[in-house]
DSSP file (Angstrom, degrees, kcal/mol; ACC not computed):
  #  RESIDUE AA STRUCTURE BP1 BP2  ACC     N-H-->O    O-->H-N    N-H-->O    O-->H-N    TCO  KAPPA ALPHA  PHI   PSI    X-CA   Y-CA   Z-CA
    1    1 A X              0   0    0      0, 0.0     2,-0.5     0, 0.0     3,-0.1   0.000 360.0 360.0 360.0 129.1  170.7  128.8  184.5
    2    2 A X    >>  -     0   0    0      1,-0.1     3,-1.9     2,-0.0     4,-1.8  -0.764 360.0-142.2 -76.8 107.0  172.7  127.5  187.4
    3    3 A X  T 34 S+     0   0    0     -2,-0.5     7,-0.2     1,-0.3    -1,-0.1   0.900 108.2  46.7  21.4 -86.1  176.4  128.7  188.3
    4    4 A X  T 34 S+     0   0    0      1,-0.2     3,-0.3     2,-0.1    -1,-0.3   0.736 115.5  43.2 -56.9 -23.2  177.2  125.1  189.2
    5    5 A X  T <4 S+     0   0    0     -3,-1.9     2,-0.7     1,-0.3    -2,-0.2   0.964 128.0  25.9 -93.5 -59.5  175.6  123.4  186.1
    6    6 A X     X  +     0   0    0     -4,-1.8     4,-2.0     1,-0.2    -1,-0.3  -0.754  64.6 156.3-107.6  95.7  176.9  125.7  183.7
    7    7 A X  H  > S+     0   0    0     -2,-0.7     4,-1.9    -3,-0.3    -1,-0.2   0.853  76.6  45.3 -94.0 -24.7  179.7  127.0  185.0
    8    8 A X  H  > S+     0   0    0      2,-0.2     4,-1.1     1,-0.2    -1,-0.2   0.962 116.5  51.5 -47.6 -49.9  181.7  128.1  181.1
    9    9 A X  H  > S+     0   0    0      1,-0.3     4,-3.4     2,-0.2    -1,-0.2   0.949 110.2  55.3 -72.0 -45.7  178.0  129.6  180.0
   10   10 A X  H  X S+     0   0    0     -4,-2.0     4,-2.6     1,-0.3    -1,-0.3   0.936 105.7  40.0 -50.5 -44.8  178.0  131.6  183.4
   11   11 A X  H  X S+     0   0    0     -4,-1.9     4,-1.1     2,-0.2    -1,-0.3   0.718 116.1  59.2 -93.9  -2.7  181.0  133.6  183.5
   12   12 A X  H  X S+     0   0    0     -4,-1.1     4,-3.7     3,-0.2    -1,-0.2   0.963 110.8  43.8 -59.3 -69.4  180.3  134.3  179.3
   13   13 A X  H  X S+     0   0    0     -4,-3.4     4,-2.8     2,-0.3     5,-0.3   0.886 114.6  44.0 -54.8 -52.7  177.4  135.7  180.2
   14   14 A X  H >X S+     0   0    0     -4,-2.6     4,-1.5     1,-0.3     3,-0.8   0.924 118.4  50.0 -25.8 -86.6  178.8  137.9  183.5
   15   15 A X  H 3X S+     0   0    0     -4,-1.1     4,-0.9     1,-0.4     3,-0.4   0.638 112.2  44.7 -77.4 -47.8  181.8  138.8  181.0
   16   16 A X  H >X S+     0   0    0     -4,-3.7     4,-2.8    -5,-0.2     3,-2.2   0.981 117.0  48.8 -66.4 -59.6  179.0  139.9  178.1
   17   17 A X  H <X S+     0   0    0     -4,-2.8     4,-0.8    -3,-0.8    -2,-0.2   0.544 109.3  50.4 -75.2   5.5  176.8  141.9  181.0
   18   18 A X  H 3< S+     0   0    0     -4,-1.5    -1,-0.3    -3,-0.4    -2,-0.2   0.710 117.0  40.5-100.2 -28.7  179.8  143.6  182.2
   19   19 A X  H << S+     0   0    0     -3,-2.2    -2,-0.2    -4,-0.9    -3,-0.1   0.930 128.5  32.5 -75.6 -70.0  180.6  144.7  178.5
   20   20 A X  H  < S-     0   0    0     -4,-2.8    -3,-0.2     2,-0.2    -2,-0.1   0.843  94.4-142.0 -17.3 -69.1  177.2  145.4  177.8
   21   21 A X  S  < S+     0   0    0     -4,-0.8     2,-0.3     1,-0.5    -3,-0.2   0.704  80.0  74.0  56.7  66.3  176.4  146.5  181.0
   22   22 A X  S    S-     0   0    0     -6,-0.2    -1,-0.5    -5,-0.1    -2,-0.2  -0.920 104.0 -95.5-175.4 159.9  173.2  144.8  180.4
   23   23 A X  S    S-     0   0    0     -2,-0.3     2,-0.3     1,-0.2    -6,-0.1   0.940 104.7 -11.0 -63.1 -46.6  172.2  141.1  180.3
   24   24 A X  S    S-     0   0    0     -7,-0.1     2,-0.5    -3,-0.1    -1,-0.2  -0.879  90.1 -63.7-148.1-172.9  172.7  141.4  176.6
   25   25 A X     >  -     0   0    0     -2,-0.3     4,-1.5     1,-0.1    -4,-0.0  -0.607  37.0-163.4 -84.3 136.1  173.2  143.5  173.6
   26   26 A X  T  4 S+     0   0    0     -2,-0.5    -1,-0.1     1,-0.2     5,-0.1   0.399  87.9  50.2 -99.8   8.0  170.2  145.8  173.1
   27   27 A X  T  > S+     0   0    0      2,-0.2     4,-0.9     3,-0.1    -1,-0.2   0.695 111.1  49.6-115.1 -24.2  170.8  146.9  169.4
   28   28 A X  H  > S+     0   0    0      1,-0.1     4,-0.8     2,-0.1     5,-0.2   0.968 109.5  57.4 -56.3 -70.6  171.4  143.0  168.3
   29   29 A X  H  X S+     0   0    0     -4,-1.5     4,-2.0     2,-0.2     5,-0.2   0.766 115.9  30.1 -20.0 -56.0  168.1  142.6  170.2
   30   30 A X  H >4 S+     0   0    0      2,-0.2     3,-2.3     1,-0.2     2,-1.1   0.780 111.5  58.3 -75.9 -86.0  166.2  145.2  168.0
   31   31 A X  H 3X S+     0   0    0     -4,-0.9     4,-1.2     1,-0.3    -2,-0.2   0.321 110.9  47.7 -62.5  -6.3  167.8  144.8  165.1
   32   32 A X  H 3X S+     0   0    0     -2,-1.1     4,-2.0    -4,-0.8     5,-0.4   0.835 120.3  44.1 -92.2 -48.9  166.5  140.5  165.6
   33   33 A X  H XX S+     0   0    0     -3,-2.3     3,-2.7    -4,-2.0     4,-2.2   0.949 110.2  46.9 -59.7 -72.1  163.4  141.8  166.2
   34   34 A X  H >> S+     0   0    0     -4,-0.5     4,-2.5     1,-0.3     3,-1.3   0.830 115.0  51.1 -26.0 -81.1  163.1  144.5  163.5
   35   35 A X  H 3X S+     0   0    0     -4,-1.2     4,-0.9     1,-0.3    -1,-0.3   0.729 113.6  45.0 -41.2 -31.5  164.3  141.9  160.9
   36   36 A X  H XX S+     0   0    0     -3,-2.7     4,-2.5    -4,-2.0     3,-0.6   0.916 106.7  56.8 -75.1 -37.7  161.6  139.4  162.2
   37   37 A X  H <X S+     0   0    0     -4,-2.2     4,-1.1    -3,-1.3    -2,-0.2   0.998 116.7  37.3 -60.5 -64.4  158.9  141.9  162.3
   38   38 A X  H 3< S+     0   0    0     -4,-2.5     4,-0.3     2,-0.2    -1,-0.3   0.651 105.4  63.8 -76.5  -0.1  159.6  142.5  158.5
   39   39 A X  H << S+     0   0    0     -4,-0.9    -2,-0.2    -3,-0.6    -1,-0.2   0.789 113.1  41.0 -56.3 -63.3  160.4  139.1  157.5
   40   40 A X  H  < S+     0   0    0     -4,-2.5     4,-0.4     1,-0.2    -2,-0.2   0.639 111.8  49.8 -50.3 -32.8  156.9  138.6  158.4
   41   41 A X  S  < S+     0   0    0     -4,-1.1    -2,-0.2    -5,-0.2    -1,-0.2   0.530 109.5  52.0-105.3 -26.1  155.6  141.6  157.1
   42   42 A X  S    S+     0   0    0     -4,-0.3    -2,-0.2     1,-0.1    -1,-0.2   0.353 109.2  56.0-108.5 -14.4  157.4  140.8  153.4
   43   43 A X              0   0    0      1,-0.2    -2,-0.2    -5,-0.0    -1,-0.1   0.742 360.0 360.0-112.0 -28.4  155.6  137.0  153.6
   44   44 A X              0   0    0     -4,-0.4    -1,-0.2     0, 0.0    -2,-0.1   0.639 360.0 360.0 -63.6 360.0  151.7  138.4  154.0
């Protein structure tokens, strides 16, 4: 994603990986996965 094209989206994201200190958050991240994994797993 480009600086110049999305300049709003950029400094969100900066200002999240600076909180983070990671691109994003890694227990939202499981915890979308995990739910998908069993979402799936609950539909077989």
């Amino acid at each position: 994603m480009g600086e110049r094209e999305f300049p709003l989206a950029s400094r969100v994201g900066q200002a999240a990986g600076a909180f983070y200190q990671a691109a994003t958050d890694p227990d939202r991240q499981f915890r979308f996965g995990l739910d998908t994994v069993v979402a799936g797993l609950l539909r077989s």
